[in-house]
N, C-alpha and C positions, 0 to 999 in steps of 0.2 A: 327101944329101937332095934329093927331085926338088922340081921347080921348079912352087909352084901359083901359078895366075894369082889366084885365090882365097881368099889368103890371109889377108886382113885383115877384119874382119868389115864396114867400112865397104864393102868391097872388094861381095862379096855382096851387100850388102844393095842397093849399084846393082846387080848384077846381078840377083838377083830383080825389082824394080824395074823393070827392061826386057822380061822374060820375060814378068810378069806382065799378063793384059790388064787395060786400064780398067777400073771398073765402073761403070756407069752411074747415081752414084748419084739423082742426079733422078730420073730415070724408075722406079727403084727405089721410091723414095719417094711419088712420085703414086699407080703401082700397089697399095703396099700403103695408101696412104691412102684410093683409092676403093674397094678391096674389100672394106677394114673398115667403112667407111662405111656401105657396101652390105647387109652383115652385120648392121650395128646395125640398118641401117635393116628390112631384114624382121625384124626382133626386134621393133619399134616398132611397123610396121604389125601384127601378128601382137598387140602389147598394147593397137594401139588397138582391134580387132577385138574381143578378148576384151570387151573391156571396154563395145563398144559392145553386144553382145551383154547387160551385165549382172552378169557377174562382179565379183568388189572387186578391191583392186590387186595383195593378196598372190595369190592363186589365179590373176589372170591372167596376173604376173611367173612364176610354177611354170609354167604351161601353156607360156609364150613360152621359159623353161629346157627344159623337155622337150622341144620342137619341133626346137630349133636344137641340140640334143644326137641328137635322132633322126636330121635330116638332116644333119648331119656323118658320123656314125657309118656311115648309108649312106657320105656320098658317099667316104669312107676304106675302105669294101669293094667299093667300082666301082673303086679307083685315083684318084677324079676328085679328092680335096681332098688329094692330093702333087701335082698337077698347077697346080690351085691356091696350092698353097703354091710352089712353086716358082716359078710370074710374081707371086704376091702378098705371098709374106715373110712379114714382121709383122704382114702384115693382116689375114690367115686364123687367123694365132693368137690373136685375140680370146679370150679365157679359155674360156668356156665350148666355144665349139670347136675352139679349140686341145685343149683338156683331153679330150675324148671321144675325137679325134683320137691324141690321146698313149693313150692305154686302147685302143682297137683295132684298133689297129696294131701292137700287137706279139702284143696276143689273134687277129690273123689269122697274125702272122709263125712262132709258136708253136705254130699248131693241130694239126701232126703230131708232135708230140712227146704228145699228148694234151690231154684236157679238163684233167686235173687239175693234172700237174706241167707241159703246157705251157702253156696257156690259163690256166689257175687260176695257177699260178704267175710266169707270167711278165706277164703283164695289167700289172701296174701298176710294170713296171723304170722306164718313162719317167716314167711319173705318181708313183710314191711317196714318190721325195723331194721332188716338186712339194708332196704334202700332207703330208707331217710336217715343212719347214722352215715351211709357211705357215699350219698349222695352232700350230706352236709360235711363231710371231711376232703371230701375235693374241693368243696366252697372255698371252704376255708383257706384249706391248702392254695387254692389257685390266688385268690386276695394276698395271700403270703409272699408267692412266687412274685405276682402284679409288684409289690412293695420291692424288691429281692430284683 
């Protein structure tokens, strides 16, 4: 039997340990906290806008959804919101654009396979268990609350 230096999983696991670089997690964390921030914040300015224009709160909150789902969507067919996500993290995936994000990105990754089985088809691999665990957890939850 030859001889591993590697043998013991304690053994590895310093050595990964040394291979692996740092990561920075502060600076991680600030980034995705200002970006999100930033995110909400044109969501806000964009309701206080609506709103100062007139609008009620439901029609403004849909307009300020649409918006921030438009410009993701773009900026996910420039390239520009992986570019994003990757100095921002977590911050970028703010639901709603993370979630448009998730939908087309893979409706652009698919496009030569066709509209239907690839585009049609494959559109929502990242997104669809997004909405049917979280779609079946307010079920639930709401049946819960109904009892409650």
């Amino acid at each position: 039997m030859e001889n591993n230096p590697l043998e013991t999983k304690q053994e590895y696991s310093k050595y990964v340990d040394k291979k692996s670089p740092n990561s920075p997690i502060l600076k991680n964390c600030f980034n995705a906290f200002w970006v999100g921030g930033l995110i909400c914040s044109i969501g806000q300015i964009i309701l206080f806008y609506c709103k100062y224009k007139g609008l009620d709160e439901t029609s403004s909150a849909t307009i300020v959804s649409i918006i921030l789902i438009g410009i993701s969507a773009l900026l996910t067919s420039l390239n520009i919101f992986n570019k994003i996500g990757k100095f921002a993290g977590a911050g970028s995936l703010i639901p709603i654009t993370g979630f448009a994000n998730s939908i087309v990105s893979p409706a652009i990754e698919y496009k030569s396979e066709g509209y239907v089985m690839g585009v049609g088809g494959k559109m929502f691999t990242v997104a669809g268990p997004v909405l049917v665990f979280g779609i079946s957890t307010s079920v639930i939850i709401g049946i819960i609350a109904a009892f409650f």
